[in-house]
C-alpha positions as CSV (number, residue, x, y, z in Angstrom):
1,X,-0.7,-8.7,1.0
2,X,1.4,-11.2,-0.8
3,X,0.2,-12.9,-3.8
4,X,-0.4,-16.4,-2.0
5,X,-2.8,-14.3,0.5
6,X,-4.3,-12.4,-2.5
7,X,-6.9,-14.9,-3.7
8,X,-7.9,-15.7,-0.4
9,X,-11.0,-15.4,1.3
10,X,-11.3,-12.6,4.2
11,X,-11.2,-13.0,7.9
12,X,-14.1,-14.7,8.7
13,X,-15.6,-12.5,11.7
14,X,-14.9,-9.1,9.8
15,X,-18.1,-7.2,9.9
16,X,-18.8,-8.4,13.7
17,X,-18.7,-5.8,16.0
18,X,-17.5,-6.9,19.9
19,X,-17.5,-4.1,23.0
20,X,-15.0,-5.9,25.2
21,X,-15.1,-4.8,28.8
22,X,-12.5,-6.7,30.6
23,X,-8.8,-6.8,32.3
24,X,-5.7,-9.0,32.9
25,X,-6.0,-12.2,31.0
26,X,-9.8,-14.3,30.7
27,X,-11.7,-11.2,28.7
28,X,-8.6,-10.0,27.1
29,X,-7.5,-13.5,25.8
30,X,-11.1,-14.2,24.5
31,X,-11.8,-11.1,22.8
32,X,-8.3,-11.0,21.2
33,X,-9.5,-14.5,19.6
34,X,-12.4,-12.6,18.3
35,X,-10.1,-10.3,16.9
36,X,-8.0,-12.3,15.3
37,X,-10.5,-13.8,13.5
38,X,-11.4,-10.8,12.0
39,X,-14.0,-9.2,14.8
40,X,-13.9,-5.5,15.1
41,X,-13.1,-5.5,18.8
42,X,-13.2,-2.4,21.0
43,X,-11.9,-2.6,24.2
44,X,-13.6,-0.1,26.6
45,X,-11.4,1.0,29.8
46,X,-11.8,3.6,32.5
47,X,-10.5,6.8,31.6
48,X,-8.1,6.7,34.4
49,X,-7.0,3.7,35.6
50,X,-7.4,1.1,32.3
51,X,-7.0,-2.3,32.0
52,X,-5.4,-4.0,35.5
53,X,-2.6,-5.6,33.6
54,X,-1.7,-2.0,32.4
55,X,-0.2,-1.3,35.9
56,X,1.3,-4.7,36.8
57,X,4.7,-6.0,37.5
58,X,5.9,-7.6,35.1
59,X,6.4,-4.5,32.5
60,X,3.1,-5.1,30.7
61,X,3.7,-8.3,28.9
62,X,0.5,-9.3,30.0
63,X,-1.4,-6.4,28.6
64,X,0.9,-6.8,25.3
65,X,0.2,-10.6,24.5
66,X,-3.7,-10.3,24.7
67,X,-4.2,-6.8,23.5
68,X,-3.4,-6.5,19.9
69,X,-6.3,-5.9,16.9
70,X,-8.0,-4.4,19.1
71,X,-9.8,-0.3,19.3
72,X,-9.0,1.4,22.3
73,X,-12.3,3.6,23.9
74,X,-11.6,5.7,27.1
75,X,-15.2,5.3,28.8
76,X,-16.6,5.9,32.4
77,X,-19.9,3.5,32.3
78,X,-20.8,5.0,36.0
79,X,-21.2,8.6,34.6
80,X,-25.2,8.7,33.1
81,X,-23.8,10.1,30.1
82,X,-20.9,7.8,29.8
83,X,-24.0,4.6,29.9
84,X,-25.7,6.5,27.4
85,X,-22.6,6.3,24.9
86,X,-22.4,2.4,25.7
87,X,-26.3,2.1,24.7
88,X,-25.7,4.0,21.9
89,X,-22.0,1.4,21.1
90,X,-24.9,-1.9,21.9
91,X,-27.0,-0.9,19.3
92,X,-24.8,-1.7,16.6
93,X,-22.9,-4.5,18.3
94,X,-22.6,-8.1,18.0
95,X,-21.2,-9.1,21.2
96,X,-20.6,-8.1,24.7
97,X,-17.4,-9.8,26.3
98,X,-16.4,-8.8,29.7
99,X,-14.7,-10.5,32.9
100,X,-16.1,-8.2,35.2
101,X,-16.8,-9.4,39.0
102,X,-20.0,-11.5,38.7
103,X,-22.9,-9.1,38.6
104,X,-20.8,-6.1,38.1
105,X,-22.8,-5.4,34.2
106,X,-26.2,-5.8,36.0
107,X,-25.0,-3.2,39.0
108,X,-24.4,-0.7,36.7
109,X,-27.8,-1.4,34.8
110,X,-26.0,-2.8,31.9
111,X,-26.2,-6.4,31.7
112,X,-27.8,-8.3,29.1
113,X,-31.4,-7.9,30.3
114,X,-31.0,-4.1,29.7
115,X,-28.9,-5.0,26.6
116,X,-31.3,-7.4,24.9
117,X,-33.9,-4.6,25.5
118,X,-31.4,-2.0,23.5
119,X,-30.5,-4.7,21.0
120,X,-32.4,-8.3,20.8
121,X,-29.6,-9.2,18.4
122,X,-27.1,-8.5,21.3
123,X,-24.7,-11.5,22.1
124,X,-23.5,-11.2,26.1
125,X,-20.5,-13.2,27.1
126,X,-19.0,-13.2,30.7
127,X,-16.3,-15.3,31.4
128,X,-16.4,-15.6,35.7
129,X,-15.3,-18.3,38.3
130,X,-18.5,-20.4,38.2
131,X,-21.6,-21.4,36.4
132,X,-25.0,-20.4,37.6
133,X,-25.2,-22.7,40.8
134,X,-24.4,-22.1,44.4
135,X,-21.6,-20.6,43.8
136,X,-22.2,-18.6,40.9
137,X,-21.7,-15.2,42.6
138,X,-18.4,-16.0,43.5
139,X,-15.1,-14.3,42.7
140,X,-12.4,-16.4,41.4
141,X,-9.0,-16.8,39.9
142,X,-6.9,-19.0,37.2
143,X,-5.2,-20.7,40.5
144,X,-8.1,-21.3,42.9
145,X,-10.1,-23.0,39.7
146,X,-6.9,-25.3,39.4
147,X,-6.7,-26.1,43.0
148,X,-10.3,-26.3,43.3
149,X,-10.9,-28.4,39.7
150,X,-8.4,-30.9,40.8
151,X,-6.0,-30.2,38.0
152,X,-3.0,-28.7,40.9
153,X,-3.6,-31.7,42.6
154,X,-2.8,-34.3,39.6
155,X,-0.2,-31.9,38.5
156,X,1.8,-31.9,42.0
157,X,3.5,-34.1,44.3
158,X,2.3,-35.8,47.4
159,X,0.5,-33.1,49.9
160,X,1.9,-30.1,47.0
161,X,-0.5,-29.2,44.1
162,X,1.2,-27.0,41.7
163,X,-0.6,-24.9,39.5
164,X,-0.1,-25.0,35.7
165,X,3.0,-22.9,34.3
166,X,0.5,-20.9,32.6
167,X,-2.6,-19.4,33.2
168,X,-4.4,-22.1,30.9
169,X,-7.6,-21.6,33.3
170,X,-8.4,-18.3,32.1
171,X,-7.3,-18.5,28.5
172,X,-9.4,-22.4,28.4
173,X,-12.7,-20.5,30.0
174,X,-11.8,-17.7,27.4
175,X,-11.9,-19.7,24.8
176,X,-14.7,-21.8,25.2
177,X,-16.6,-18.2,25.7
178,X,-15.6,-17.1,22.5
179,X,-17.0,-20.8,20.5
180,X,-19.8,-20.5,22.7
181,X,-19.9,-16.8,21.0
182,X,-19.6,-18.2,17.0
183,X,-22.1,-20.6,17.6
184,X,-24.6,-18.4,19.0
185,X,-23.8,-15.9,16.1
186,X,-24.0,-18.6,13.8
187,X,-28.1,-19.4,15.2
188,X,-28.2,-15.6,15.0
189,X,-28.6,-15.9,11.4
190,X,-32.0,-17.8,11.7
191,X,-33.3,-16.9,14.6
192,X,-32.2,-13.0,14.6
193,X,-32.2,-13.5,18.9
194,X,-29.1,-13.0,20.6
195,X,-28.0,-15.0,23.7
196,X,-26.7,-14.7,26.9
197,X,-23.2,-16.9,27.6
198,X,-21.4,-17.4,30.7
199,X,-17.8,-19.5,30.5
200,X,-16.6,-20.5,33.7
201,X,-13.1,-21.1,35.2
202,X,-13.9,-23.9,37.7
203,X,-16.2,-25.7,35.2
204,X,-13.3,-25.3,32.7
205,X,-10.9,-27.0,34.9
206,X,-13.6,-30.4,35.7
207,X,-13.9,-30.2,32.0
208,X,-10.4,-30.7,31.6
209,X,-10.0,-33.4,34.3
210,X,-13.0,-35.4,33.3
211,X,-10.6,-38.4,32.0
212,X,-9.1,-38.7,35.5
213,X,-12.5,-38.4,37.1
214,X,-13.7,-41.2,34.6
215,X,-10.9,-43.3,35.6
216,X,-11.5,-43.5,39.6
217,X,-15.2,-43.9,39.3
218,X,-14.4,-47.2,37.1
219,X,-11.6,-48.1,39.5
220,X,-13.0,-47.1,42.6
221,X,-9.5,-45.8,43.6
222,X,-8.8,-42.0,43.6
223,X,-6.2,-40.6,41.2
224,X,-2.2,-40.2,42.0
225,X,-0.9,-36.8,41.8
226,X,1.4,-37.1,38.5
227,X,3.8,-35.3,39.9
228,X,4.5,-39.0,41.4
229,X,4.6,-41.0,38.3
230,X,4.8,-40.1,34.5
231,X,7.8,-37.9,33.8
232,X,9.9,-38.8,36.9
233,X,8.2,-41.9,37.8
234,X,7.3,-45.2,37.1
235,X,3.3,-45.6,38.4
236,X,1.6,-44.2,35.7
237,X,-1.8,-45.1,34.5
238,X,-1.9,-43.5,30.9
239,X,-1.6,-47.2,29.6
240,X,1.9,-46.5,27.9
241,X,4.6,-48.7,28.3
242,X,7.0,-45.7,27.6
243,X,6.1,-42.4,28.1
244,X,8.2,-40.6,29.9
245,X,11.6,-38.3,29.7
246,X,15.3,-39.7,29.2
247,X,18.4,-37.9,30.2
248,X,21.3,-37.9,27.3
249,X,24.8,-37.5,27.5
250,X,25.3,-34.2,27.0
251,X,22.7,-33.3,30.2
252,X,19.8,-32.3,28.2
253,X,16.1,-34.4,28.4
254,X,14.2,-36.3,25.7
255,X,10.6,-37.1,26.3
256,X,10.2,-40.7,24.4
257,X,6.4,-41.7,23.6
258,X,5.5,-45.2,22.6
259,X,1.8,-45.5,22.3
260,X,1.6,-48.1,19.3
261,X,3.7,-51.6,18.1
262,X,5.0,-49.6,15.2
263,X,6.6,-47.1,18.0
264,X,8.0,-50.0,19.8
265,X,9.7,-51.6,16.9
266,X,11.1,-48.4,15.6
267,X,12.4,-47.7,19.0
268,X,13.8,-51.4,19.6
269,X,15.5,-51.0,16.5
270,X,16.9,-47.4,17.3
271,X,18.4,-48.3,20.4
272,X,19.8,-52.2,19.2
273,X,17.1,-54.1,21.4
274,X,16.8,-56.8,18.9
275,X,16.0,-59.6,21.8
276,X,12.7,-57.1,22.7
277,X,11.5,-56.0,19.2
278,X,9.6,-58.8,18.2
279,X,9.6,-60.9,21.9
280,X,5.6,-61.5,22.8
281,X,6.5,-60.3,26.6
282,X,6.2,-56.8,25.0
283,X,4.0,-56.6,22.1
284,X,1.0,-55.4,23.4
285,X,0.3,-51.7,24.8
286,X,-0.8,-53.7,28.2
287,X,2.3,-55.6,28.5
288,X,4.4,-53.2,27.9
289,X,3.1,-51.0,31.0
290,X,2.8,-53.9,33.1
291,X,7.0,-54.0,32.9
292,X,7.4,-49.8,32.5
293,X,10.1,-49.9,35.3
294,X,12.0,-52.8,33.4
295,X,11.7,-51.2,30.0
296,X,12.4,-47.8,31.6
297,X,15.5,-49.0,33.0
298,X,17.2,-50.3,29.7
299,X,16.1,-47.2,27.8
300,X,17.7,-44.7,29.9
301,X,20.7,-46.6,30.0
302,X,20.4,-46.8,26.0
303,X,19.7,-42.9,25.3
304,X,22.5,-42.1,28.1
305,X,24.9,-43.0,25.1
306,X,24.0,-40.3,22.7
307,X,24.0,-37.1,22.7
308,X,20.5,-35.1,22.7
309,X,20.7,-34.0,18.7
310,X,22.2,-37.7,17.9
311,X,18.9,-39.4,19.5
312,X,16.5,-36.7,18.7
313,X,17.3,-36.9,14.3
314,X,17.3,-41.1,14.6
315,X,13.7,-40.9,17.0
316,X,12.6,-38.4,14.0
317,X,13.6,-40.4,11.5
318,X,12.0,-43.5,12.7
319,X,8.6,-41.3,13.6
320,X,8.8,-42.2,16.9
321,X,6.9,-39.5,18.7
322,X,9.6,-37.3,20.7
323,X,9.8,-33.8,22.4
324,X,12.7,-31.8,24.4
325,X,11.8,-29.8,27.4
326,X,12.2,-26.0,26.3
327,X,11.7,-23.2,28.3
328,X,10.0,-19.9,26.9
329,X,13.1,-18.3,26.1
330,X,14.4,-21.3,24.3
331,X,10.8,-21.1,22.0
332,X,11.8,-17.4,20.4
333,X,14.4,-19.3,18.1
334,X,13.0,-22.7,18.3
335,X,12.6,-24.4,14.5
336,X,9.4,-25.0,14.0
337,X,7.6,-21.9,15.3
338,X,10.1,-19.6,12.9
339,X,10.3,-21.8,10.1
340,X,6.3,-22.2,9.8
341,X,5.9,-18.7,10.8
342,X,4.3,-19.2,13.8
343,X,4.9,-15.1,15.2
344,X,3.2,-12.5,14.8
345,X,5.2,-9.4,15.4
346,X,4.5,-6.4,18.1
347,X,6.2,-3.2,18.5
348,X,5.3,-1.9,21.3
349,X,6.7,1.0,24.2
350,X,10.2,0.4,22.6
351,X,9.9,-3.4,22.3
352,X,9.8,-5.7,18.9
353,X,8.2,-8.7,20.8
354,X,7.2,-11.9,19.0
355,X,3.6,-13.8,20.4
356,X,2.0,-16.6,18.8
357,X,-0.7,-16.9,16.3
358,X,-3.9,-18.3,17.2
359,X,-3.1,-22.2,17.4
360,X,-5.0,-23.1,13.8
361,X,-4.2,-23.0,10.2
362,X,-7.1,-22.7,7.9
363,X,-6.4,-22.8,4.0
364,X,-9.0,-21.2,2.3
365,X,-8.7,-18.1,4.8
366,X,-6.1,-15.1,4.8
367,X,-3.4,-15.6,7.7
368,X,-3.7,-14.1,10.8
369,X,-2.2,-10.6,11.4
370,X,-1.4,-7.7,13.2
371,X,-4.0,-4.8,12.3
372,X,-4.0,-2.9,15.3
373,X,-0.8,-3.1,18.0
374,X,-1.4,-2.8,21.9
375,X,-2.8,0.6,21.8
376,X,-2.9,3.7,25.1
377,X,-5.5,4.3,27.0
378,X,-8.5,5.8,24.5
379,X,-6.5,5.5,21.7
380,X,-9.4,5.2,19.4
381,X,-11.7,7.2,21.3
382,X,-12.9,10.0,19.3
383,X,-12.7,7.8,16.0
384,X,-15.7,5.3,17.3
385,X,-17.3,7.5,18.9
386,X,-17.3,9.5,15.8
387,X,-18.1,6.1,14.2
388,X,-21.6,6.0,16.1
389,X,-22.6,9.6,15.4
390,X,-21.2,12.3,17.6
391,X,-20.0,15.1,17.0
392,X,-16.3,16.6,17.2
393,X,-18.2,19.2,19.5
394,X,-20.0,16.6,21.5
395,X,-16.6,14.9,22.0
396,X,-15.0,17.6,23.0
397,X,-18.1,18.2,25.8
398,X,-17.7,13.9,27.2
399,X,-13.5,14.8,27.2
400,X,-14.6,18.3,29.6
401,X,-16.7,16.2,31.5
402,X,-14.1,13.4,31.7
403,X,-16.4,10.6,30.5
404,X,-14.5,10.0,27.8
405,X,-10.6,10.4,27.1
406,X,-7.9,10.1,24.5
407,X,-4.5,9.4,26.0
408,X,-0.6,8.4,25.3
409,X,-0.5,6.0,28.3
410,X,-0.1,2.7,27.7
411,X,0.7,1.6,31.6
412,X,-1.0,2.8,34.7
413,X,0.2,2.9,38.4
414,X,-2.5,1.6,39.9
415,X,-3.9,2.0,43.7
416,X,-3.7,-0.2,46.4
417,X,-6.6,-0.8,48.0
């Protein structure tokens, strides 16, 4: 720990114990938040076939990014002796996390009913397509909540919803899961009752649209997809005069935001419109976007004269609010992120990979680390399960019986069904 870390104050979950049952990127994403935070999180898989992500496509950079701080328990909850192990793990728990099919806990006869029963402290979070409702039973994915929430439909074009770059459904639902999780440990203190949570993806997504949906109930008009306006386009209703991207000379993009008078002055003076800096036709956020296509004209013709690092340091300088368009590999050497220290660093089945800190900075608190890297398949076995009691014997007997295992896989190859 370095001396600047030294008189700070420790993570501020350690002591809370999670039992994350869960795969891919929803239960993995929200109990690696946990985790970060300082939560001792252990991540219970099946013996033989693990986490999904273990055995997918894309070389498991999926299971890496939301696996790390995290104990790894080899556990088979449909054997009796392998449900008697989990009791015997929710007893001293905090928190259940799982993105099991809906109902999955309860089929085995180990959903929070039975758990609150074990341990009326116990804290159950599922993170699942719906809400309780008529579809609440439902399976579901990041993409259907997108096209189903409305949010592929404002990102696309006419008649062609996209879906995010990024499975922002999963890690949003996540996420709200795991607040939904400090505030009910937070009660906890006075109460001493646990709770039961459920996050959903398609909720998630409405959540996220609610501006838009706010909009065309005051306007009577339905939304445009923004595919159609905003970056490429002129019909935008954000209310911004400017707010969209500008090519420069060299072929690259700028995105130029002017949400204020102070940005438009700055930018006026930036690009030598003295004639519009202080003209009345323009200095209001509503006249402005009345005449987007006018201004939008003269300012791509203006930023088509510098290159992309000329227009970016005089936009900087002035504090006019300004991004490029990078691309992932582009944001492994980008400024900022190296500079502030952004990474945390993984190294992992003969890869040093870089993935980002949790998105907050909290000054009192010691940074966030790596404790525990992407670990096999039981990794941790018969260290919690000697943690909750059992024998080396006894551990040997659930490894005979195959209930339990400790393993040096970290990827799978997964059935077909």
């Amino acid at each position: 720990m370095s001396a600047a870390q030294a008189g700070k104050q420790k993570l501020p979950l350690e002591g809370v114990r999670v039992l994350e049952l869960s795969h891919i990127v929803a239960g993995p994403s929200g109990g690696m938040i946990l985790a970060d935070l300082g939560a001792d999180v252990v991540k219970i898989e099946h013996p033989d076939s693990g986490d999904t992500s273990r055995g997918s496509g894309n070389n498991g950079a999926t299971f890496f990014t939301y696996n790390r701080n995290k104990k790894f328990l080899a556990l088979d909850l449909r054997q009796a002796q392998g449900k008697a192990i989990f009791e015997r793990l929710v007893k001293g728990a905090d928190v259940v996390f799982n993105n099991f099919a809906p109902g999955a806990l309860d089929r085995l006869g180990l959903g929070y009913e039975w758990g609150r029963k074990v341990n009326p402290r116990i804290i159950y979070c599922a993170v699942k397509g719906f809400l309780p409702g008529p579809f609440g039973d439902r399976p579901y994915l990041d993409e259907l909540a997108q096209m189903a929430g409305g949010l592929a439909y404002l990102t696309g074009l006419k008649d062609l919803p996209l879906r995010a770059g990024a499975s922002v459904t999963d890690i949003g639902a996540a996420t709200y899961g795991a607040l939904a999780v400090v505030a009910a440990l937070f009660r906890r203190h006075t109460t001493g009752i646990g709770e039961s949570i459920e996050a959903g993806l398609y909720e998630t997504v409405v959540f996220w649209v609610q501006q838009s949906i706010t909009t065309v109930q005051m306007t009577g008009e339905d939304a445009m997809p923004r595919g159609e306006r905003t970056s490429s386009g002129m019909d935008d209703k954000m209310g911004w005069g400017v707010y969209r991207l500008f090519p420069t000379k060299d072929g690259s993009q700028v995105f130029i935001a002017v949400t204020g008078n102070r940005h438009w002055t700055a930018l006026c003076e930036v690009l030598g419109f003295d004639d519009w800096k202080d003209s009345k036709e323009f200095n209001t956020n509503r006249k402005r976007s009345a005449q987007k296509g006018r201004l939008a004209e003269r300012i791509k013709a203006a930023v088509l004269q510098y290159d992309f690092a000329d227009i970016v340091k005089k936009l900087g300088e002035r504090r006019i609010p300004y991004a490029p368009v990078n691309t992932p590999l582009g944001l492994v050497s980008e400024q900022h992120l190296n500079e502030a220290d952004r990474w945390l660093k993984l190294d992992v089945a003969g890869h040093g990979l870089k993935v980002s800190k949790l998105p907050v900075s909290m000054s009192e608190t010691q940074d966030f680390a790596v404790r525990e890297q992407p670990g096999t398949i039981g990794n941790h076995t018969d260290l919690i399960l000697a943690e909750i009691g059992y024998s080396a014997a006894e551990i040997a007997a659930f490894k005979a019986a195959k209930v339990v295992a400790t393993t040096d896989r970290m990827f799978t190859d997964l059935p077909t069904e």
